[in-house]
MDTraj code that builds the backbone (N, CA, C; nanometers):
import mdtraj as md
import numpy as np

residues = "UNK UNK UNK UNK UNK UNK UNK UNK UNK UNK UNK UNK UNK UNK UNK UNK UNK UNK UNK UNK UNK UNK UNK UNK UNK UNK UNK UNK UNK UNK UNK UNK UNK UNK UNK UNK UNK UNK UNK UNK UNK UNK UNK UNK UNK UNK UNK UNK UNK UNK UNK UNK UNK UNK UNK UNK UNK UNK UNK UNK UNK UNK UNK UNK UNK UNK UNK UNK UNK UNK UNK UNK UNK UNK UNK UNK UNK UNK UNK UNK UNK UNK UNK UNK UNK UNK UNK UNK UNK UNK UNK".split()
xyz = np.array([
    [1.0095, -0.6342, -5.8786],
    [0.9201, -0.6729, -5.9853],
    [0.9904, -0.6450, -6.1174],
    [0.9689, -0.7614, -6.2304],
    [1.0348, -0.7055, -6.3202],
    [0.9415, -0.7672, -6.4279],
    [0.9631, -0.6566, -6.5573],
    [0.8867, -0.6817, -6.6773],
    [0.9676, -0.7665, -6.7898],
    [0.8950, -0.8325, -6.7777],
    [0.9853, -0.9350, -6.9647],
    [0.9493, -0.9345, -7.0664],
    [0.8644, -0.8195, -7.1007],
    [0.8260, -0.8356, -7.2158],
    [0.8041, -0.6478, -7.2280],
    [0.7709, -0.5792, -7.3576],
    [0.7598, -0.4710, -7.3852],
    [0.6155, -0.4460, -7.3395],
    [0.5842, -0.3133, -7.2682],
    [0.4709, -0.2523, -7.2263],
    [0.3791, -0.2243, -7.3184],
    [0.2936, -0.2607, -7.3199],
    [0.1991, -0.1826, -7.3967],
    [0.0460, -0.1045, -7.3144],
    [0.0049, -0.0272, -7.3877],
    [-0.1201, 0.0344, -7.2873],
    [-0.2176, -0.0125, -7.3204],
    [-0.3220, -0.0378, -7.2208],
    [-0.4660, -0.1269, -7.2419],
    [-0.5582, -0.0040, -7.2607],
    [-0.6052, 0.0060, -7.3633],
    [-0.7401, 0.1126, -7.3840],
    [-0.8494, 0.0681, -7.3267],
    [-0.8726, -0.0803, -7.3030],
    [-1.0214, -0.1166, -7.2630],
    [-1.0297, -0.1199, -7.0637],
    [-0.9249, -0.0908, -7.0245],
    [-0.8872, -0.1169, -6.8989],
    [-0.9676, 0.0284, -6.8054],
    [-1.0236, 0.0514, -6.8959],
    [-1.1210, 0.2278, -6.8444],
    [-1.2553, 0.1382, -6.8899],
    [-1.2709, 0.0533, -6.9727],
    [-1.4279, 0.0618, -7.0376],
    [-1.4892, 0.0234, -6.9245],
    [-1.5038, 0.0333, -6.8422],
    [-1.6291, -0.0135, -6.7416],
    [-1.6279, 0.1065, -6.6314],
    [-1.5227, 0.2358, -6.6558],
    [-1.5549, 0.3687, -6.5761],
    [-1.6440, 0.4717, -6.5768],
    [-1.6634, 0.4496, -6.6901],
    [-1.8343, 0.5641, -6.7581],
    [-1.7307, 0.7011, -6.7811],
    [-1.5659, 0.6462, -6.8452],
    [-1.5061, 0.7599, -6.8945],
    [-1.6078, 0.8090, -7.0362],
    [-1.6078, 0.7166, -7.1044],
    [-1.6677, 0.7852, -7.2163],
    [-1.7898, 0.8313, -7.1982],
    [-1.8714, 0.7975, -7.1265],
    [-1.9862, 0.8729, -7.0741],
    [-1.9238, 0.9966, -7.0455],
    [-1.8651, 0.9999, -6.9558],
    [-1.8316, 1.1881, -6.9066],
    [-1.7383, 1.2403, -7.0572],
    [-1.7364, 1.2155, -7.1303],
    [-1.6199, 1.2239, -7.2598],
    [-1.7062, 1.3099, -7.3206],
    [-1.8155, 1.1994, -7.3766],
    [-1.9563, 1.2475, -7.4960],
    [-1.9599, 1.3614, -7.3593],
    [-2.0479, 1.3557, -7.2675],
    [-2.1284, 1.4756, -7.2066],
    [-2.0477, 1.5913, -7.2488],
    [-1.9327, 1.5682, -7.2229],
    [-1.8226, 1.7202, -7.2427],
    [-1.8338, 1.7599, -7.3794],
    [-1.7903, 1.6592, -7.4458],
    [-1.7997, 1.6934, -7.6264],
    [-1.9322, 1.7741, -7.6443],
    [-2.0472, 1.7322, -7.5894],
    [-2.2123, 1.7639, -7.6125],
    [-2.2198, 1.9077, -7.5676],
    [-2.1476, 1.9569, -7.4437],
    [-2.1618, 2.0409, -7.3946],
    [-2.0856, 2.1724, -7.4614],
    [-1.9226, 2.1324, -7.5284],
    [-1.8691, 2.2244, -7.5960],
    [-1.8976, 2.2244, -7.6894],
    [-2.0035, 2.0976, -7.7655],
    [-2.0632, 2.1642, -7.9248],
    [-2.2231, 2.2649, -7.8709],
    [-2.2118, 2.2600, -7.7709],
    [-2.3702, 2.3344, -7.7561],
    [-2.3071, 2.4915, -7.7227],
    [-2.2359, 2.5226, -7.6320],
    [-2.1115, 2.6427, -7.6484],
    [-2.0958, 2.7174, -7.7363],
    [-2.0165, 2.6120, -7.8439],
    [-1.9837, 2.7124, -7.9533],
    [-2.0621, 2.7041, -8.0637],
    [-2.2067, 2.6756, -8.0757],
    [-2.3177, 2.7250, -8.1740],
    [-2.3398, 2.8488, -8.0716],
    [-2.4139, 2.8391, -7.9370],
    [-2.4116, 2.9497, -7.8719],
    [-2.3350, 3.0870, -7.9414],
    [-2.2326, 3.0663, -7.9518],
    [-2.1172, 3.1654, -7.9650],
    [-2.1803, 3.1815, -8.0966],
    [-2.1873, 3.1211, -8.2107],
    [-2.1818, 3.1606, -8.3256],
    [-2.3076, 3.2000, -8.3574],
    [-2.4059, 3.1780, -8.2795],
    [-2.5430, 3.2568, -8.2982],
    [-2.5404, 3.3613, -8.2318],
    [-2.4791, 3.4240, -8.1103],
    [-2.4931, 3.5111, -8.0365],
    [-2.3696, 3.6483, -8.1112],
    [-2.2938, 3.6114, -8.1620],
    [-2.1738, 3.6520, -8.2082],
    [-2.2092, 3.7179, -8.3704],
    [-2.2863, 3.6081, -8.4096],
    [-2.4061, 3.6232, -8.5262],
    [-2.4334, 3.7465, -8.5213],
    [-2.5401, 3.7676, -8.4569],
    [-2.6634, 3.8606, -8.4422],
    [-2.5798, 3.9919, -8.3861],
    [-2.4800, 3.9880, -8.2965],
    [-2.4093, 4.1077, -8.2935],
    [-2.3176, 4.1443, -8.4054],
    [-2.2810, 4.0814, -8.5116],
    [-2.2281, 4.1138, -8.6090],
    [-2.3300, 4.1770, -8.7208],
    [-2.4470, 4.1619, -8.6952],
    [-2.5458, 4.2201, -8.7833],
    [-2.5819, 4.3501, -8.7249],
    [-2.6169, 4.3449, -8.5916],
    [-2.6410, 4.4474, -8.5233],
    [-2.5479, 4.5900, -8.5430],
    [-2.4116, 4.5182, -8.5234],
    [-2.2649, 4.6038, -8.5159],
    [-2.2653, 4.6576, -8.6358],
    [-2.2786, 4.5941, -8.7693],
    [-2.2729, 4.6488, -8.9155],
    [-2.4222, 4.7313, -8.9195],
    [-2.4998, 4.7264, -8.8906],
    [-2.6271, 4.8008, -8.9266],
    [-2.6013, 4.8815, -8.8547],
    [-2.5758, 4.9130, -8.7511],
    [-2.5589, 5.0544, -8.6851],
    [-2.4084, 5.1365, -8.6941],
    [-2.3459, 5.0622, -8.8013],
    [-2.1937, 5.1175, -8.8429],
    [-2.0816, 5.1469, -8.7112],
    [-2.0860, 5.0211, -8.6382],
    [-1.9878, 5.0685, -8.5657],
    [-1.9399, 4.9114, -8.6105],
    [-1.7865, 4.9797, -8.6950],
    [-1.7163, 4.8426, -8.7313],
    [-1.6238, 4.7875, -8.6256],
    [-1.6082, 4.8664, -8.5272],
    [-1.4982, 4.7709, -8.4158],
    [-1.5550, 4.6707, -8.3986],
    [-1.7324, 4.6882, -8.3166],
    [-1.7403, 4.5902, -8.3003],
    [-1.7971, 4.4980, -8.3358],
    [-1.8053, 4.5132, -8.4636],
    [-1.8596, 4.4327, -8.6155],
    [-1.7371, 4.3564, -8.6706],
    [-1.6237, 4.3900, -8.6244],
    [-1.5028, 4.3190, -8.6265],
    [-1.4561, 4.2001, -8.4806],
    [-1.4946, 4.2829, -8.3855],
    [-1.4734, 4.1710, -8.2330],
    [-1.5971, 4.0684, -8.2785],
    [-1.7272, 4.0977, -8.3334],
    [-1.8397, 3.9668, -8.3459],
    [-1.8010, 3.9071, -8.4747],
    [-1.7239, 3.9397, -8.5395],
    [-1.6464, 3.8483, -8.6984],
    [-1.5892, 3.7316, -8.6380],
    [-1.4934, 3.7840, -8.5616],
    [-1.4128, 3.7110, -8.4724],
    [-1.4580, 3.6167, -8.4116],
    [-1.5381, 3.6368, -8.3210],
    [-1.6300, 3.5501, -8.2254],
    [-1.7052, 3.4472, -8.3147],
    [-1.7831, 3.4811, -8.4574],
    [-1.8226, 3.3886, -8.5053],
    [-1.7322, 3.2864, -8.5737],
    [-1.5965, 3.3166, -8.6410],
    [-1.4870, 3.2586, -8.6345],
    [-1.4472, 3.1513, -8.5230],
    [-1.4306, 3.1772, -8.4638],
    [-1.3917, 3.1153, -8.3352],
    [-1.4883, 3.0102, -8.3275],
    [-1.6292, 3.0304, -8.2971],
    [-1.7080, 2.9457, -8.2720],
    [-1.7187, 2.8526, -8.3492],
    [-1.6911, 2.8322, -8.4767],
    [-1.7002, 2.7534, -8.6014],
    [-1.5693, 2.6713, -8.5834],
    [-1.4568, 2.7366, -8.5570],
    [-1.3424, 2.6229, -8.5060],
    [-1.3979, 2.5824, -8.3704],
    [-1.4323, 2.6198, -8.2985],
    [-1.4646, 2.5152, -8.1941],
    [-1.5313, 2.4334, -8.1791],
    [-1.6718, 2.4466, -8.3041],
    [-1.7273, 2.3578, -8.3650],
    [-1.6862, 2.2452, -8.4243],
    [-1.5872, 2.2992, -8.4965],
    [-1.5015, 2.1801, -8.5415],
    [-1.4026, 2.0950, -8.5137],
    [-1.3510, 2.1557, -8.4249],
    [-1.2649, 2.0671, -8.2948],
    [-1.3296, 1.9714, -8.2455],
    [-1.4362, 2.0398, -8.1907],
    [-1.5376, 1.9457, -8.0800],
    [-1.6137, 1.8151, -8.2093],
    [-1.6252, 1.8441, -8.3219],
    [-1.6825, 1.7479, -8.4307],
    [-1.5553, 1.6080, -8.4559],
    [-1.4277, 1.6880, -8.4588],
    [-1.3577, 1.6187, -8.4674],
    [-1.2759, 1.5650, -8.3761],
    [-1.3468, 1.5906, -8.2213],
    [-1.2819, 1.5296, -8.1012],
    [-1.2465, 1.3146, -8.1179],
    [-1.3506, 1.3379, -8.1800],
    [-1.3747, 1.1825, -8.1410],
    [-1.2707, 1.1243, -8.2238],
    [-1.2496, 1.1622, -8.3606],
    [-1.1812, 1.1069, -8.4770],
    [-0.9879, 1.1503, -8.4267],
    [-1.0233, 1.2552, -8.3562],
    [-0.8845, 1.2627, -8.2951],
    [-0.8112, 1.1966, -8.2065],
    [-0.9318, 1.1606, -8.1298],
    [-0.9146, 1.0646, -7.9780],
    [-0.8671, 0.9111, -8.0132],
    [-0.9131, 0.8641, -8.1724],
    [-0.8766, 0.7679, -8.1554],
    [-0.7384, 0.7421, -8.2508],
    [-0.7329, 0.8467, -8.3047],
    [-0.6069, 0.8354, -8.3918],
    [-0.4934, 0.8814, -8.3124],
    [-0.5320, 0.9262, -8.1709],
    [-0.4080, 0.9123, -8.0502],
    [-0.3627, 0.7816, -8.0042],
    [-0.4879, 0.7261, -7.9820],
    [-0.4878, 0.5743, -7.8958],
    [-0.4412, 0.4748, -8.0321],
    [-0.4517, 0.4639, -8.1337],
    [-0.4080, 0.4169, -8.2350],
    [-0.2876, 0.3949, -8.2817],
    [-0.2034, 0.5590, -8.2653],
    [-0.0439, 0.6537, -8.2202],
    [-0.0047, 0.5744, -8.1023],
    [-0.0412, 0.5648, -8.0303],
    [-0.0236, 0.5200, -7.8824],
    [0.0364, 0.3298, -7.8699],
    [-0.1117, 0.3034, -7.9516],
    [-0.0772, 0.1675, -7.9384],
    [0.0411, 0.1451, -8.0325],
    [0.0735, 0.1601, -8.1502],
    [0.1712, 0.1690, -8.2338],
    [0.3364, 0.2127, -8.1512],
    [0.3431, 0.2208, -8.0443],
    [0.4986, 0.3060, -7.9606],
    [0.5495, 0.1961, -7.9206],
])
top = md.Topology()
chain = top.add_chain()
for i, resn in enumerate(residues, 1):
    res = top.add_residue(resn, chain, resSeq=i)
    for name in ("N", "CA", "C"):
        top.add_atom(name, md.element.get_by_symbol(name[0]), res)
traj = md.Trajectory(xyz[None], top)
């Protein structure tokens, strides 16, 4: 078998798999995660400072940190996903 012409990749060659269905669910699921985190991470950072124990008023700083980038990852999954396939088609 041989190719005569340059390859390119078909993005629509999935649209009828219910990839992006399982895509969003995941995205939905790691933005529901990391509010989790940043409310739970929250409230122990209040907890941790009101009762003056800064270690771990410093490990729930952290945690709410974290959760806010993962927030924002997961916000900006989509805008990333396509500026790959965009990268992609452009090779």
């Amino acid at each position: 078998m041989s190719v005569t012409g340059p390859v390119k990749p078909d993005p629509w060659a999935v649209d009828g798999s219910g990839l992006y269905t399982v895509v969003g669910a995941l995205l939905t699921v790691a933005l529901i995660t990391a509010v989790a985190t940043i409310v739970t991470c929250s409230v122990w950072w209040a907890l941790a400072v009101h009762g003056a124990n800064w270690h771990q008023a410093e490990r729930a700083r952290t945690g709410v940190f974290l959760g806010l980038g993962g927030a924002a990852l997961t916000g900006c999954g989509i805008a990333l996903a396509n500026w790959l396939i965009n990268l992609g088609m452009g090779l």
